[in-house]
LUMLUMDREN-2810 file (N, C-alpha, C; in Angstrom, 1 decimal):
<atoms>
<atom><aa>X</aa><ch>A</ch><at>N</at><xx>-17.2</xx><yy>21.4</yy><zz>9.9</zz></atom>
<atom><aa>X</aa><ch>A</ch><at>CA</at><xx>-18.0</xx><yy>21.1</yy><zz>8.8</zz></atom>
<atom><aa>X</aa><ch>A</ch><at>C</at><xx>-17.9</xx><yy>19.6</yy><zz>8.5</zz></atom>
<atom><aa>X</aa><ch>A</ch><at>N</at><xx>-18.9</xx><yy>19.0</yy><zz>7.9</zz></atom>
<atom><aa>X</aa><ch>A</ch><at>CA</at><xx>-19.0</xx><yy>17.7</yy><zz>7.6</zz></atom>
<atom><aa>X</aa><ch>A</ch><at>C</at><xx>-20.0</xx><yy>17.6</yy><zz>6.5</zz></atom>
<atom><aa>X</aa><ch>A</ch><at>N</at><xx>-20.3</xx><yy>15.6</yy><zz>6.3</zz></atom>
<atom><aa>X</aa><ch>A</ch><at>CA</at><xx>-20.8</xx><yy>15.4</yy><zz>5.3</zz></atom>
<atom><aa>X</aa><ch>A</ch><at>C</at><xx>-21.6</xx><yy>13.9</yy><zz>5.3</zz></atom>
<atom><aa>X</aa><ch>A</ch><at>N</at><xx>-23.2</xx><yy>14.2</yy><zz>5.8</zz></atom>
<atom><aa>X</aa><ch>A</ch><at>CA</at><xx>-23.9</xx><yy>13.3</yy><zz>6.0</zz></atom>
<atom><aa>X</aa><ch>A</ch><at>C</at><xx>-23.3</xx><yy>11.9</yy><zz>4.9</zz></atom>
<atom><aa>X</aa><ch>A</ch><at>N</at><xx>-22.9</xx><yy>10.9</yy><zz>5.2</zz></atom>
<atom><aa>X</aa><ch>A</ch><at>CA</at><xx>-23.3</xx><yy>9.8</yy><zz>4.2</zz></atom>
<atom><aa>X</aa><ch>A</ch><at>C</at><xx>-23.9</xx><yy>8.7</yy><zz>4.1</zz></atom>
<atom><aa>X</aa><ch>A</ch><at>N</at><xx>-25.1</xx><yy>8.1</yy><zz>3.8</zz></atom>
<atom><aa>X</aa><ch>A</ch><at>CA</at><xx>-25.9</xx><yy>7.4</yy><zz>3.6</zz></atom>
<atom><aa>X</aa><ch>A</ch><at>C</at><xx>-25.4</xx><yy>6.1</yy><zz>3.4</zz></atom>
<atom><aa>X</aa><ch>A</ch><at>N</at><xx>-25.1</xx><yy>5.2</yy><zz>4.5</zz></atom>
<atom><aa>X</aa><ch>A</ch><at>CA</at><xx>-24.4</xx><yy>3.9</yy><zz>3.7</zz></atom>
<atom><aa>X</aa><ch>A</ch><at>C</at><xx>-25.3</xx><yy>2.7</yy><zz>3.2</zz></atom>
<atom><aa>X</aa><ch>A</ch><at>N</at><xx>-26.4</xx><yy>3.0</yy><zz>2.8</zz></atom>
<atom><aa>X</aa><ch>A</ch><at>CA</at><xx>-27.1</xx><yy>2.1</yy><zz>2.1</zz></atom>
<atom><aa>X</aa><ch>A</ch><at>C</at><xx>-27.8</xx><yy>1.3</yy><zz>2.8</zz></atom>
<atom><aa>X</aa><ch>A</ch><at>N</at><xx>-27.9</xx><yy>1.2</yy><zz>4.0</zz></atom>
<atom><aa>X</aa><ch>A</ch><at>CA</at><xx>-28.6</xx><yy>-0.3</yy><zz>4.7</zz></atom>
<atom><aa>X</aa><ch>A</ch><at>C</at><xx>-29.2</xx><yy>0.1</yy><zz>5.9</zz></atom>
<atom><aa>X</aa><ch>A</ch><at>N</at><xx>-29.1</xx><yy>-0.4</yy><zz>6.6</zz></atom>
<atom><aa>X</aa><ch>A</ch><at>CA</at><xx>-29.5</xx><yy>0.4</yy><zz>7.9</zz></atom>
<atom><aa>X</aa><ch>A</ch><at>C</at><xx>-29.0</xx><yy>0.6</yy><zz>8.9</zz></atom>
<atom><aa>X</aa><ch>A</ch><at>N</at><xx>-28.8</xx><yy>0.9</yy><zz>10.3</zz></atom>
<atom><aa>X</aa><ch>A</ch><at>CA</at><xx>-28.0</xx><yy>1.4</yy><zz>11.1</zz></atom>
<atom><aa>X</aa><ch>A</ch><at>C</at><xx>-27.4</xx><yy>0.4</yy><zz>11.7</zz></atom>
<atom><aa>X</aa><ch>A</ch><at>N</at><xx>-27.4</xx><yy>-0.5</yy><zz>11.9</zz></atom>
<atom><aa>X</aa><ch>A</ch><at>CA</at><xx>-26.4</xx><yy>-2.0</yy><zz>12.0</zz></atom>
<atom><aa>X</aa><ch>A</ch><at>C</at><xx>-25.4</xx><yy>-1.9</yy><zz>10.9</zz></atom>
<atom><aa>X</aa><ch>A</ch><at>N</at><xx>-26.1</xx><yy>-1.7</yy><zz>9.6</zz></atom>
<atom><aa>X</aa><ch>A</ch><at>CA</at><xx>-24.4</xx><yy>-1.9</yy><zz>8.4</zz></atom>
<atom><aa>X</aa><ch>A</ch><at>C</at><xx>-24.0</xx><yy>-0.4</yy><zz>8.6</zz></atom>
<atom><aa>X</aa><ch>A</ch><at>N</at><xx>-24.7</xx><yy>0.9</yy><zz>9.2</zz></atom>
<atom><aa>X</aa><ch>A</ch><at>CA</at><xx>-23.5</xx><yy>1.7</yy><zz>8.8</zz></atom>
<atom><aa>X</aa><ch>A</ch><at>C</at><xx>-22.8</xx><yy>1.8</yy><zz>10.1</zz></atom>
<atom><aa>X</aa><ch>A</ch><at>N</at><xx>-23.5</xx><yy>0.9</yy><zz>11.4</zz></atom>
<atom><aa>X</aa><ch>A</ch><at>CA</at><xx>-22.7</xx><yy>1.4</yy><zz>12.7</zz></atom>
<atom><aa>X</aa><ch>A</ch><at>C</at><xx>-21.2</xx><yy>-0.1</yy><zz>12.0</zz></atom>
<atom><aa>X</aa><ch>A</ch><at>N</at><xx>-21.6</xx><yy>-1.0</yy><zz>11.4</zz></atom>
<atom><aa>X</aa><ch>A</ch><at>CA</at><xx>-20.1</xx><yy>-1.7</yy><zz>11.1</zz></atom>
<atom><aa>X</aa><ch>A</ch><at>C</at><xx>-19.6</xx><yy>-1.1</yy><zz>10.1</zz></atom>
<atom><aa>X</aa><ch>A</ch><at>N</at><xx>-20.0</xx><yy>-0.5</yy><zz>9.5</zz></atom>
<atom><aa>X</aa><ch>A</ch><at>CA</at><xx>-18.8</xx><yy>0.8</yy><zz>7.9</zz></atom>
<atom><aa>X</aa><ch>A</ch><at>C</at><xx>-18.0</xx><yy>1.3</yy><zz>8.9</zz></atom>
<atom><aa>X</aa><ch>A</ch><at>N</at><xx>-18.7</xx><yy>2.1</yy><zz>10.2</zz></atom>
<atom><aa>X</aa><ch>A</ch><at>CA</at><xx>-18.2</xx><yy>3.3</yy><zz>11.1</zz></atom>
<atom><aa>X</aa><ch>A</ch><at>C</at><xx>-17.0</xx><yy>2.2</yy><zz>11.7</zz></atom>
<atom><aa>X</aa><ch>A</ch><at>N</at><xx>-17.6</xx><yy>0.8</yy><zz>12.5</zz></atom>
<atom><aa>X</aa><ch>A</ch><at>CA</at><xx>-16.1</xx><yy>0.3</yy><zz>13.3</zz></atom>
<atom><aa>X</aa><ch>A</ch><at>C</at><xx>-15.1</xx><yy>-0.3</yy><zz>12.2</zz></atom>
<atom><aa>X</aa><ch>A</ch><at>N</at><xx>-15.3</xx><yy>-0.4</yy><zz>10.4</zz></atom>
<atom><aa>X</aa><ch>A</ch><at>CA</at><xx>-14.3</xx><yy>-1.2</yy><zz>10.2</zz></atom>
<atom><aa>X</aa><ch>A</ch><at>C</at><xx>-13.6</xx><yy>0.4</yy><zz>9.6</zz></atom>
<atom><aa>X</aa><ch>A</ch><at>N</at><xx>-13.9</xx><yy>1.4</yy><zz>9.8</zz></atom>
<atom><aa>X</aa><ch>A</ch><at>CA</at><xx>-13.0</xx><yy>2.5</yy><zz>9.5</zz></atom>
<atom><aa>X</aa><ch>A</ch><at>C</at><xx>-12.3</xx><yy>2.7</yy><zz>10.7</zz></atom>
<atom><aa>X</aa><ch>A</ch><at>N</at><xx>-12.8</xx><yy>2.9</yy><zz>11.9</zz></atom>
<atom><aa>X</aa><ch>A</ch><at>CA</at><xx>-12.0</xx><yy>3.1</yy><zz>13.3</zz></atom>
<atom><aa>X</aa><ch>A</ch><at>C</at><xx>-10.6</xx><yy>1.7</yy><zz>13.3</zz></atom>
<atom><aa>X</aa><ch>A</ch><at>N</at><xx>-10.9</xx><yy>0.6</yy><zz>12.9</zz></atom>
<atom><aa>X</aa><ch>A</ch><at>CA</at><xx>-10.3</xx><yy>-0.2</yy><zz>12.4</zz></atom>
<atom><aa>X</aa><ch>A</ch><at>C</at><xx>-8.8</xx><yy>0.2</yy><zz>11.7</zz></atom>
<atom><aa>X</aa><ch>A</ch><at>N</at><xx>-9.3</xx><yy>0.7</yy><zz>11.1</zz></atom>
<atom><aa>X</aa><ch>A</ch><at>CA</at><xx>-8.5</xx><yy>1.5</yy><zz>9.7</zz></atom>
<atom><aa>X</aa><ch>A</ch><at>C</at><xx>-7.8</xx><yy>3.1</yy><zz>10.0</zz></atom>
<atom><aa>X</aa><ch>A</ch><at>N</at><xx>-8.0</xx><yy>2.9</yy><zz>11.1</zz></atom>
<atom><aa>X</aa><ch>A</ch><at>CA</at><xx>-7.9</xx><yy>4.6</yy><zz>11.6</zz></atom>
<atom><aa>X</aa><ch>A</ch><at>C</at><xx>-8.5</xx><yy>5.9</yy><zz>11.2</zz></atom>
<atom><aa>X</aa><ch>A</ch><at>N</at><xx>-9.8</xx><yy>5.2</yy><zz>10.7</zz></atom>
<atom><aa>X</aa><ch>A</ch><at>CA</at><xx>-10.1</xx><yy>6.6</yy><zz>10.5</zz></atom>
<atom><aa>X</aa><ch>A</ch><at>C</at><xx>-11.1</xx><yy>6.8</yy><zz>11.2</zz></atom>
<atom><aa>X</aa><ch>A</ch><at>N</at><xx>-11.3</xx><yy>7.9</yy><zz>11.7</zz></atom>
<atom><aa>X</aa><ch>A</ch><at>CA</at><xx>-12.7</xx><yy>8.1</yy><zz>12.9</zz></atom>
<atom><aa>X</aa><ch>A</ch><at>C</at><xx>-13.5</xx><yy>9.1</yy><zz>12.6</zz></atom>
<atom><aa>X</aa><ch>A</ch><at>N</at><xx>-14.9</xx><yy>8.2</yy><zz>12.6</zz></atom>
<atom><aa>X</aa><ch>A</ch><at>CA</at><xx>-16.1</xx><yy>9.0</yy><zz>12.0</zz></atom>
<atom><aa>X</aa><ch>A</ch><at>C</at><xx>-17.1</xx><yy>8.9</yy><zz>13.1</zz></atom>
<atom><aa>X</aa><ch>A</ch><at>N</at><xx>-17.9</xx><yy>9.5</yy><zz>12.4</zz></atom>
<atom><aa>X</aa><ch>A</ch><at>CA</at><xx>-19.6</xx><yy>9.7</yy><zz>13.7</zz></atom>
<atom><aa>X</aa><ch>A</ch><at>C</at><xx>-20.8</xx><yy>9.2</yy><zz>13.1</zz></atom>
<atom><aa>X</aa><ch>A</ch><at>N</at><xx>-21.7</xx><yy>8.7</yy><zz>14.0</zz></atom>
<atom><aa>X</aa><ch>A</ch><at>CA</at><xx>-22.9</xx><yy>8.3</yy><zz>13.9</zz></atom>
<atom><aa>X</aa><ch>A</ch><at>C</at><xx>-23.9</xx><yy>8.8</yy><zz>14.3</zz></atom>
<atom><aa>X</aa><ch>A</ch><at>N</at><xx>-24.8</xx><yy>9.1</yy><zz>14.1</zz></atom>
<atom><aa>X</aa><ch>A</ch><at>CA</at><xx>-26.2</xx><yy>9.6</yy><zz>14.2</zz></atom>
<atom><aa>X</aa><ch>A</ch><at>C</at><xx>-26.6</xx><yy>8.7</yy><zz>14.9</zz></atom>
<atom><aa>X</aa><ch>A</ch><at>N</at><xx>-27.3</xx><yy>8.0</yy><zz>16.2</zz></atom>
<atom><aa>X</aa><ch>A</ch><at>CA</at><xx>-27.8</xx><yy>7.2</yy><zz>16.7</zz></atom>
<atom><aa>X</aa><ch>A</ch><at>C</at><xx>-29.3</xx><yy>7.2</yy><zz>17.0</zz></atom>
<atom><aa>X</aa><ch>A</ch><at>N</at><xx>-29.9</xx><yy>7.9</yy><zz>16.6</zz></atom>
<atom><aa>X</aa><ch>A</ch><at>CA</at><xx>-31.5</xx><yy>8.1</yy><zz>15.9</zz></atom>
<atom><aa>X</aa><ch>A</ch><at>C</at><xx>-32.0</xx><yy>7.7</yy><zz>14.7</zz></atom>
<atom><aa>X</aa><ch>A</ch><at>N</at><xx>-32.8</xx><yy>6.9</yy><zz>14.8</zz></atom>
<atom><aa>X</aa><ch>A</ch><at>CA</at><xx>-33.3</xx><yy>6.4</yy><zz>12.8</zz></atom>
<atom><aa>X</aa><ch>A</ch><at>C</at><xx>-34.0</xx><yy>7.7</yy><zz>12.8</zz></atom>
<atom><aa>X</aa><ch>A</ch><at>N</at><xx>-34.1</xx><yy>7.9</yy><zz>11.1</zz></atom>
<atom><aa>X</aa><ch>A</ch><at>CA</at><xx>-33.5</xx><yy>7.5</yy><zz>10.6</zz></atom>
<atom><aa>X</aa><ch>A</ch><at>C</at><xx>-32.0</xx><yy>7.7</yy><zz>10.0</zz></atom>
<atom><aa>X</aa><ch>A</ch><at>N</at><xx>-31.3</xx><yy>8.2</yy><zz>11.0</zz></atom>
<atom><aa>X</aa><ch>A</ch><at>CA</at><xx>-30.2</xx><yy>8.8</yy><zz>10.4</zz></atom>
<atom><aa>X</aa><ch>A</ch><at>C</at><xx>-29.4</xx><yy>8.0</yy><zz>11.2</zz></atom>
<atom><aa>X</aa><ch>A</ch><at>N</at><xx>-29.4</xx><yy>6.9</yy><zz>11.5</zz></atom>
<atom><aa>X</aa><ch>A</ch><at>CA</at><xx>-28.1</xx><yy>6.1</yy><zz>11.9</zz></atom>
<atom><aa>X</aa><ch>A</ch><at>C</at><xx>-28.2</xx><yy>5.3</yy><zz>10.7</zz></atom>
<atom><aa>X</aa><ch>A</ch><at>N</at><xx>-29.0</xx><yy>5.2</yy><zz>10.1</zz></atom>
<atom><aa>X</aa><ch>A</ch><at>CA</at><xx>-28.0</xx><yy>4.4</yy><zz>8.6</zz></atom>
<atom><aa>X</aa><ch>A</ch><at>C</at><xx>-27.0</xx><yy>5.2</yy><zz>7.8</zz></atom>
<atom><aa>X</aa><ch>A</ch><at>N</at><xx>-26.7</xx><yy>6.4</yy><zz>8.5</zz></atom>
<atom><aa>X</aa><ch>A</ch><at>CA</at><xx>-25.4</xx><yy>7.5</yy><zz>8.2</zz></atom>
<atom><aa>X</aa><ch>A</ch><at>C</at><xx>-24.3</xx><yy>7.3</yy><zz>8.8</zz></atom>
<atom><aa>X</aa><ch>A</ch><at>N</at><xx>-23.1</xx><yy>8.0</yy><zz>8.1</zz></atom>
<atom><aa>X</aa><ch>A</ch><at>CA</at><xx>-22.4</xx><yy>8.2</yy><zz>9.0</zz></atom>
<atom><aa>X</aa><ch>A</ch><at>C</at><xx>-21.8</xx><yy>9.5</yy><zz>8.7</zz></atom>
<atom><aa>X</aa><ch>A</ch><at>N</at><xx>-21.2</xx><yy>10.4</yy><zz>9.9</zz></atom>
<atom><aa>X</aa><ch>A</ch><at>CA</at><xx>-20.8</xx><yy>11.7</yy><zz>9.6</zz></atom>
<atom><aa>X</aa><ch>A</ch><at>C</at><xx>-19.2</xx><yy>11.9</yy><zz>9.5</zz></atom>
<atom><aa>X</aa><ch>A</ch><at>N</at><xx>-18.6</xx><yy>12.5</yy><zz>8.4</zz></atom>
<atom><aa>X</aa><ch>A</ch><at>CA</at><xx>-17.5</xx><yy>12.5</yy><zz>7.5</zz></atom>
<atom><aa>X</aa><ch>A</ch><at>C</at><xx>-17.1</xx><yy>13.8</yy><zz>7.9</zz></atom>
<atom><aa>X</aa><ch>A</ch><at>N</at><xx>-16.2</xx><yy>14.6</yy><zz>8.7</zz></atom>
<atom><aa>X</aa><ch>A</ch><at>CA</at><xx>-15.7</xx><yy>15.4</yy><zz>9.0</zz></atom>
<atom><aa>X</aa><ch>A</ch><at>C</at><xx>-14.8</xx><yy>16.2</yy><zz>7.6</zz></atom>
<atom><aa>X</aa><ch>A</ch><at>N</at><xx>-14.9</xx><yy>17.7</yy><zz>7.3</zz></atom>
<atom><aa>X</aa><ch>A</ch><at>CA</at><xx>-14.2</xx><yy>17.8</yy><zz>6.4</zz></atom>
<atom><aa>X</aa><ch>A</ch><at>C</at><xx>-12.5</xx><yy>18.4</yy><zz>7.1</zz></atom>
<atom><aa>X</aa><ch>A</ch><at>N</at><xx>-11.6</xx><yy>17.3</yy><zz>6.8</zz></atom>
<atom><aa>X</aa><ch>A</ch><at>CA</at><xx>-10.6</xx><yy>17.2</yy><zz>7.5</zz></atom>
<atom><aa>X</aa><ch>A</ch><at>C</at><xx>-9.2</xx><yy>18.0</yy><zz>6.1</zz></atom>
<atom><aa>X</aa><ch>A</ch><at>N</at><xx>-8.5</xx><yy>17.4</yy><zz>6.4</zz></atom>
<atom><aa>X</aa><ch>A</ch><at>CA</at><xx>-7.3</xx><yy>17.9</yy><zz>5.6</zz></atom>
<atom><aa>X</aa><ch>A</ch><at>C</at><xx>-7.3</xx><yy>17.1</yy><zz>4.3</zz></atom>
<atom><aa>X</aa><ch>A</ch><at>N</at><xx>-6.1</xx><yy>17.5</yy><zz>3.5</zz></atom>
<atom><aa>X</aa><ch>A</ch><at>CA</at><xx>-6.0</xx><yy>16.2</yy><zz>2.0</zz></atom>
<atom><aa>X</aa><ch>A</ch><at>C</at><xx>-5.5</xx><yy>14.9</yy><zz>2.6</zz></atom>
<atom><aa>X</aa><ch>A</ch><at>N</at><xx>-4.9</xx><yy>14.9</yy><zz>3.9</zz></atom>
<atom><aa>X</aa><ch>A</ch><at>CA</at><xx>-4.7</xx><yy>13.7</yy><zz>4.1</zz></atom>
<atom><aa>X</aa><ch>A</ch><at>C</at><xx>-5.5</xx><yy>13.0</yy><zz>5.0</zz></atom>
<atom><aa>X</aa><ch>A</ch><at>N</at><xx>-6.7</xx><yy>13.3</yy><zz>5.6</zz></atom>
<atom><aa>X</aa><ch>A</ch><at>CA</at><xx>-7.2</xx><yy>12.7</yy><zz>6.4</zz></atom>
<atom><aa>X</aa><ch>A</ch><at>C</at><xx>-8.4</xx><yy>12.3</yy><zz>5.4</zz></atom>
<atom><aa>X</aa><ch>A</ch><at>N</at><xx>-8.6</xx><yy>13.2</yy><zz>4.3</zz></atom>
<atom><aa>X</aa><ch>A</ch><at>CA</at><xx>-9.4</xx><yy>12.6</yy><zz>3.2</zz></atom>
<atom><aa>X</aa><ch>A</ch><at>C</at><xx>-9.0</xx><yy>11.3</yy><zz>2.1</zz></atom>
<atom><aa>X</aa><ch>A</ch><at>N</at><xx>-7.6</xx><yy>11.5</yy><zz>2.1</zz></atom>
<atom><aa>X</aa><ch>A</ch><at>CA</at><xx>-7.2</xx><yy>10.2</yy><zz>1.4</zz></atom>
<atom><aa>X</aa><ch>A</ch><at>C</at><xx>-6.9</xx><yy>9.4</yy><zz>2.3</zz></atom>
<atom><aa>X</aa><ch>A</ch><at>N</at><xx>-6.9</xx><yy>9.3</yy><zz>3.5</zz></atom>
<atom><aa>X</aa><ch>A</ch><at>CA</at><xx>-7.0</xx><yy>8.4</yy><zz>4.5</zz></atom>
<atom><aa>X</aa><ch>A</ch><at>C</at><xx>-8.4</xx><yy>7.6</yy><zz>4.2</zz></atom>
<atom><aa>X</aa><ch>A</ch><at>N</at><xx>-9.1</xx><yy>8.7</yy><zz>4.4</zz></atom>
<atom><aa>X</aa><ch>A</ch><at>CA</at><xx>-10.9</xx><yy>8.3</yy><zz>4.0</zz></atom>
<atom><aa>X</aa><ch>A</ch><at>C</at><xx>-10.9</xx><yy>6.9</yy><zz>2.9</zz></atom>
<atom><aa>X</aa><ch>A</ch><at>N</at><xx>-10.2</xx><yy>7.7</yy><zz>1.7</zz></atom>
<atom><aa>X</aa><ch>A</ch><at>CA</at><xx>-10.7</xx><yy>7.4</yy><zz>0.2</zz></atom>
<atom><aa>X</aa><ch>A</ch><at>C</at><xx>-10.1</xx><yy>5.9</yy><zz>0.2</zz></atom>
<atom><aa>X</aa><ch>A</ch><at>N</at><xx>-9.0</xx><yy>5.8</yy><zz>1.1</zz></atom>
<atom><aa>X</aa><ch>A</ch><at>CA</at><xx>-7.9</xx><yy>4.1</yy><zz>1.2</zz></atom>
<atom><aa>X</aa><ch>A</ch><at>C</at><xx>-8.9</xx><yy>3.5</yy><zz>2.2</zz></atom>
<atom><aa>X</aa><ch>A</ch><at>N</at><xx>-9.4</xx><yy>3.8</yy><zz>3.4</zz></atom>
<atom><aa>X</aa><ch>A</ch><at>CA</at><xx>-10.4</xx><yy>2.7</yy><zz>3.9</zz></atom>
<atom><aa>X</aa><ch>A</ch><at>C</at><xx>-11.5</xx><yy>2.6</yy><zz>3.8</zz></atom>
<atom><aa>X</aa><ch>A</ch><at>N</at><xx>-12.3</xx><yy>3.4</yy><zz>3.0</zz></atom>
<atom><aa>X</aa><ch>A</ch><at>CA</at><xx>-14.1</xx><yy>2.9</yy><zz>3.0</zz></atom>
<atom><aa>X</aa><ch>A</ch><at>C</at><xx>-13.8</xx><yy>1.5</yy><zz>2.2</zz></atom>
<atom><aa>X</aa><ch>A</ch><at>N</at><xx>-13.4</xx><yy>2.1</yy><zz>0.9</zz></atom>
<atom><aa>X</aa><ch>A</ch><at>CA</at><xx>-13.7</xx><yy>0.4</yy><zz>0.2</zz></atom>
<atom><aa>X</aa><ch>A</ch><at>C</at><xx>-13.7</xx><yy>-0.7</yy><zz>0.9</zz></atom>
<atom><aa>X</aa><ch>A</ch><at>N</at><xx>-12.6</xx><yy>-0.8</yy><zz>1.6</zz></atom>
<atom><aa>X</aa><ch>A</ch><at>CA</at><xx>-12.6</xx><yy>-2.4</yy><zz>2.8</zz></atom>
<atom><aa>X</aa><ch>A</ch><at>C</at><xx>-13.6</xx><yy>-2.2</yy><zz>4.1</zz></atom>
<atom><aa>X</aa><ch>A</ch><at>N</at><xx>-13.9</xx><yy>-1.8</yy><zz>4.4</zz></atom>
<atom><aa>X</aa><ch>A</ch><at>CA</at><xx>-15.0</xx><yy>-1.0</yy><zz>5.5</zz></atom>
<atom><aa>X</aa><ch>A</ch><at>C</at><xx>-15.7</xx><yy>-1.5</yy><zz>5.0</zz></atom>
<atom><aa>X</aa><ch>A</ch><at>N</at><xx>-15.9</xx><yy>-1.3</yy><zz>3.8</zz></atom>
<atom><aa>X</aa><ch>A</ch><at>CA</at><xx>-17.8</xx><yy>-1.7</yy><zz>3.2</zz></atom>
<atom><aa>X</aa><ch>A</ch><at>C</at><xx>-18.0</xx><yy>-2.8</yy><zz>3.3</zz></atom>
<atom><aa>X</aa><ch>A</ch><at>N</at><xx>-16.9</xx><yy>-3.5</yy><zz>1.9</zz></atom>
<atom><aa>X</aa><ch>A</ch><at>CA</at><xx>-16.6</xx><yy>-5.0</yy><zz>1.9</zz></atom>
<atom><aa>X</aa><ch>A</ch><at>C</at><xx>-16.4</xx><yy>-5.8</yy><zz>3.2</zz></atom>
<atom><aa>X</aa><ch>A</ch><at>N</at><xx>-16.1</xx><yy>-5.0</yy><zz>4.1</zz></atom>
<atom><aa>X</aa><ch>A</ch><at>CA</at><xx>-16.2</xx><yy>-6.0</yy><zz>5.8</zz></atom>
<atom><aa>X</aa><ch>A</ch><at>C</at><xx>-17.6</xx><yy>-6.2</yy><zz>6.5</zz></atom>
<atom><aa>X</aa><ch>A</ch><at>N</at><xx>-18.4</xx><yy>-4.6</yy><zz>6.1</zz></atom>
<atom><aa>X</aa><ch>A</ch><at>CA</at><xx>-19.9</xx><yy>-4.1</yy><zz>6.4</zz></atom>
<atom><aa>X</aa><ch>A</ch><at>C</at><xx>-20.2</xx><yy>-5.6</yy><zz>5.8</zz></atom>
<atom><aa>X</aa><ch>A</ch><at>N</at><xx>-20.3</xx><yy>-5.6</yy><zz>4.6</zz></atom>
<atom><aa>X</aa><ch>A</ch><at>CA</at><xx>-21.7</xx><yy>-6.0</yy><zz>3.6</zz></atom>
<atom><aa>X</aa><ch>A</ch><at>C</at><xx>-21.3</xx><yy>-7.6</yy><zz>4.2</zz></atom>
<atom><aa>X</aa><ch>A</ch><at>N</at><xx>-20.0</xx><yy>-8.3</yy><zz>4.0</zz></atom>
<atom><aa>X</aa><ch>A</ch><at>CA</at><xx>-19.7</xx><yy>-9.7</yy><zz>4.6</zz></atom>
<atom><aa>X</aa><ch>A</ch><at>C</at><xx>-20.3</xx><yy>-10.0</yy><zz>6.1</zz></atom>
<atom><aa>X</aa><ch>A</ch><at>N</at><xx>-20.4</xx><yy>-9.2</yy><zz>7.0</zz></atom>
<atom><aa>X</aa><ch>A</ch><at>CA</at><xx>-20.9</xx><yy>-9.3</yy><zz>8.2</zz></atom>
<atom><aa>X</aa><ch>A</ch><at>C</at><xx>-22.3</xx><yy>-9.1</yy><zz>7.9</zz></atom>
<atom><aa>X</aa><ch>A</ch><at>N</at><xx>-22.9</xx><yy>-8.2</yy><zz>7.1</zz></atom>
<atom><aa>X</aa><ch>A</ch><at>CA</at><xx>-24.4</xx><yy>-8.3</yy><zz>7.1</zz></atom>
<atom><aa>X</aa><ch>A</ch><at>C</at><xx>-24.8</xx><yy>-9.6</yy><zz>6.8</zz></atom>
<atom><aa>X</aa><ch>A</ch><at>N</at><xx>-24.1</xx><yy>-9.8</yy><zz>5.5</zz></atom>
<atom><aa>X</aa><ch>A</ch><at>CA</at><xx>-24.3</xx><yy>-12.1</yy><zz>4.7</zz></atom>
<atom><aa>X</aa><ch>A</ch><at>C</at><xx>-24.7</xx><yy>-12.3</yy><zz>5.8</zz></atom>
<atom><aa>X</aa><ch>A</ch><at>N</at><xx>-23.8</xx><yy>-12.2</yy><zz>6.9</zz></atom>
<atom><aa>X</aa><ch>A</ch><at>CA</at><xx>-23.8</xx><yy>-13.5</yy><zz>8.0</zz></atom>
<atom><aa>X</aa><ch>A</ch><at>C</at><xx>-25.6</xx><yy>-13.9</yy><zz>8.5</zz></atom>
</atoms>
């Protein structure tokens, strides 16, 4: 089971949300079809692979959105 998530932008910022989590060790999936590659797919894993989650999106993002600036 999983959990489509919509990272706001389009499939360039959510394929960098997806590498600055693999970064972070956490490993997610992408949809590589518009419009669903501005997703990413969130596996429903254990309490620790979900607070694994919940410690690296924030910086993921903030790495996403700084790379998009560029």
């Amino acid at each position: 089971n999983f959990v489509a998530v919509d990272c706001g932008g389009d499939g360039a910022f959510a394929k960098a949300v997806l590498e600055g989590l693999g970064k972070r060790g956490v490993f997610v999936r992408m949809p590589f079809v518009t419009p669903q590659n501005r997703c990413i797919r969130i596996g429903a894993g254990t309490p620790a692979d979900l607070d694994a989650l919940a410690e690296a999106l924030p910086g993921a993002l903030e790495e996403a959105r700084g790379s998009s600036a560029a």
